[in-house]
C-alpha positions in Angstrom: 90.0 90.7 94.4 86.1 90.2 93.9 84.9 88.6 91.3 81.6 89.1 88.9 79.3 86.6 87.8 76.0 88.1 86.2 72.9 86.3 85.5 69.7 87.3 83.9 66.4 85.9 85.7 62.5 86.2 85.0 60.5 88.0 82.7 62.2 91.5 83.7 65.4 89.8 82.6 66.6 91.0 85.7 70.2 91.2 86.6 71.6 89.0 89.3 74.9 89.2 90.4 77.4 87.1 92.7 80.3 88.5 94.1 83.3 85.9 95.0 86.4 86.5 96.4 89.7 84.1 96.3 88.5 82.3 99.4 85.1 81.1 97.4 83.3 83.4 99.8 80.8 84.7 97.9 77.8 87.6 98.3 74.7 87.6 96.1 73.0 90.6 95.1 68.9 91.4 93.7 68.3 87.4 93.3 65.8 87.4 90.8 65.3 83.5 90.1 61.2 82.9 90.0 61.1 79.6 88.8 62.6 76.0 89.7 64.9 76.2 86.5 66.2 79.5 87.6 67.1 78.3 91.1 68.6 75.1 90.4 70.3 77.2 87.6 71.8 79.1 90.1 72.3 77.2 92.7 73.9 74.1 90.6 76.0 77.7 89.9 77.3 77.4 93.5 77.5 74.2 94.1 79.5 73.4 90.8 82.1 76.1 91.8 82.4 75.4 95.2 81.4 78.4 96.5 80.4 79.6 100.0 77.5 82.4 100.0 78.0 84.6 102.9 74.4 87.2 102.5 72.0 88.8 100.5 72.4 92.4 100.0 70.2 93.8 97.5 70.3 97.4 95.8 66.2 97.5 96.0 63.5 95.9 96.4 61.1 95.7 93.9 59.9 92.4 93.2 61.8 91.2 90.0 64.9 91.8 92.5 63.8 89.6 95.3 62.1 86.4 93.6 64.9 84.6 94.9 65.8 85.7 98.2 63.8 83.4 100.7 64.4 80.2 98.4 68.4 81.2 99.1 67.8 82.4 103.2 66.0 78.9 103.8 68.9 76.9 101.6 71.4 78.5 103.3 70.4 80.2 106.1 72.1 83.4 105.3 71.5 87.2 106.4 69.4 89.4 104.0 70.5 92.9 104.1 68.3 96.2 102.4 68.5 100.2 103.2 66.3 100.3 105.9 64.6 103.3 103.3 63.1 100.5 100.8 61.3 98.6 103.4 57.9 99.9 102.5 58.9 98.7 98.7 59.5 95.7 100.2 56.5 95.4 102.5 54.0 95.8 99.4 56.1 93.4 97.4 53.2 90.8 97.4 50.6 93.3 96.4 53.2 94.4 93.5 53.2 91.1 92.3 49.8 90.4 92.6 49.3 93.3 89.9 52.2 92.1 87.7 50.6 88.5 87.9 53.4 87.0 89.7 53.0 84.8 92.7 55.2 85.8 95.4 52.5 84.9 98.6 55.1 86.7 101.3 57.6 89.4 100.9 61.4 88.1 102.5 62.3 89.9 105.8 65.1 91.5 105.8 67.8 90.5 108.7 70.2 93.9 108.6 69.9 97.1 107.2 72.9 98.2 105.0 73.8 102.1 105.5 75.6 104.5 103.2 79.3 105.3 104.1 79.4 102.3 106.1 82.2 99.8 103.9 80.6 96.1 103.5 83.1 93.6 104.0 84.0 89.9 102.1 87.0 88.8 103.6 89.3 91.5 102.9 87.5 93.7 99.4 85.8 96.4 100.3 81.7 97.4 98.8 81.4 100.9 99.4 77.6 101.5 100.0 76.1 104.7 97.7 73.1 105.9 98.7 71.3 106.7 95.4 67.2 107.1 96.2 64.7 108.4 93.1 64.0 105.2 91.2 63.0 103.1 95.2 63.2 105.5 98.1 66.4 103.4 99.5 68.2 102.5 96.8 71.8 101.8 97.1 74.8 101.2 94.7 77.9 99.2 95.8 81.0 100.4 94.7 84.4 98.5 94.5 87.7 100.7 94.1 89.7 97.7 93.4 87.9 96.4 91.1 87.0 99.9 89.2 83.2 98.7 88.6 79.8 99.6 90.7 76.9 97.7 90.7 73.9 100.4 90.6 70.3 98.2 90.1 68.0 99.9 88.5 69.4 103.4 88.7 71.4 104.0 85.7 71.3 101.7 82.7 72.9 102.2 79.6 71.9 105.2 77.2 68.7 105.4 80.1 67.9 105.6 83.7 65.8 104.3 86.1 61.9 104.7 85.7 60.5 107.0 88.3 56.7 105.9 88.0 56.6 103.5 90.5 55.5 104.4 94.3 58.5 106.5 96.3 60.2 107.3 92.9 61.3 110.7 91.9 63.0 112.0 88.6 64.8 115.2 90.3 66.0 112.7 93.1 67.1 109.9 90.5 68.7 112.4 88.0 70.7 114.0 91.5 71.7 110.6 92.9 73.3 110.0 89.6 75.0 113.0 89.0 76.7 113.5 93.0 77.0 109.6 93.7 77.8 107.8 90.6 79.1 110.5 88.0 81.8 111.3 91.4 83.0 107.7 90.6 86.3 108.0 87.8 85.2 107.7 84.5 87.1 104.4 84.0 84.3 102.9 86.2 82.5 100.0 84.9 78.4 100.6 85.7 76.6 96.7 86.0 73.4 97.7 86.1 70.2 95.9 87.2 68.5 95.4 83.8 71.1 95.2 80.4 74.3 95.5 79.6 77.3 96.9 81.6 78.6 100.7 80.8 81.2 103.2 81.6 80.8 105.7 83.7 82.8 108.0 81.1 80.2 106.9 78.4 76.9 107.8 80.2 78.5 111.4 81.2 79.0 111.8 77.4 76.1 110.2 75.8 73.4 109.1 78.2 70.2 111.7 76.2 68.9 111.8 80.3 72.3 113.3 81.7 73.4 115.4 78.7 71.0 118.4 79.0 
């Protein structure tokens, strides 16, 4: 069984999440620490606990999701895993941040690409990869049958969705991602999203004002 461990980083309280299994395996997903006392937050996190990160995998890339990928790849010299369909997000990352007024000098490089359909393995739990494009052209959710939860960035959040300003976005493609790869999910399925708190998939079919037209 995989366990969740949410934290909330930087300005865009941004969700990060770690994923451990029995074995103290772990996986971390959209690292998001941008300053020293978010790092040794979360790595004192790790340490504390015992636990043994494994990769990177991120749902997207924009830049409040990947603060604190290469502090983690140079700590512990761990793969870094996108959809190979957000690497131009990722490639203007420092540009992004430069707007925002964030220092991020140089964008992380990925090490693997992580493709729908294809299972992502910790030990033996299973991630199933969704591919759920409109708010970043490669955006992914992971989906744990087990474990009856999904962890779907910044696509659905609850009572909202995704914004689909930013470059590669799209509402039509958002609002269909949602409804054929998330709302296909039972409705007991808990949605940790990549801003907020968690939701239901149930409760977002019956009361999210962007999926009840």
């Amino acid at each position: 069984m995989l366990f969740i461990q949410p934290f909330v980083f930087n300005p865009f309280q941004e969700n990060t999440y770690l994923l451990t299994n029995e074995h103290k395996e772990c996986w971390i997903i959209d690292p998001g620490m941008y300053n020293a006392q978010e790092s040794s937050q979360f790595l004192d996190f790790i340490t504390t606990n015992q636990l043994k990160p494994q990769a990177i995998i991120n749902t997207h890339t924009h830049i409040d999701h990947i603060f604190g990928v290469q502090g983690l790849i140079d700590k512990y010299n761990i793969p870094f895993g996108i959809h190979q369909l957000d690497t131009p997000v990722l490639n203007n990352a420092a540009g992004a941040a430069m707007m925002f007024g964030f220092d991020l000098k140089k964008a992380p490089a990925p090490s693997f690409f992580i493709k729908e359909n294809e299972p992502l393995l910790l030990g033996e739990d299973i991630l199933e990869v969704r591919f759920v494009p409109g708010h970043s052209p490669g955006s992914i959710a992971f989906y744990n049958a087990a474990g009856r939860w999904a962890i779907s960035g910044d696509v659905i959040f609850q009572q909202s969705i995704g914004r689909t300003d930013l470059p590669g976005g799209s509402f039509d493609t958002l609002i269909n991602s949602i409804r054929t790869q998330l709302f296909t999910l039972p409705d007991e399925t808990t949605i940790h999203s990549g801003h907020g708190a968690a939701t239901t998939i149930g409760v977002e079919k019956r009361s999210n004002p962007f999926l009840t037209q």
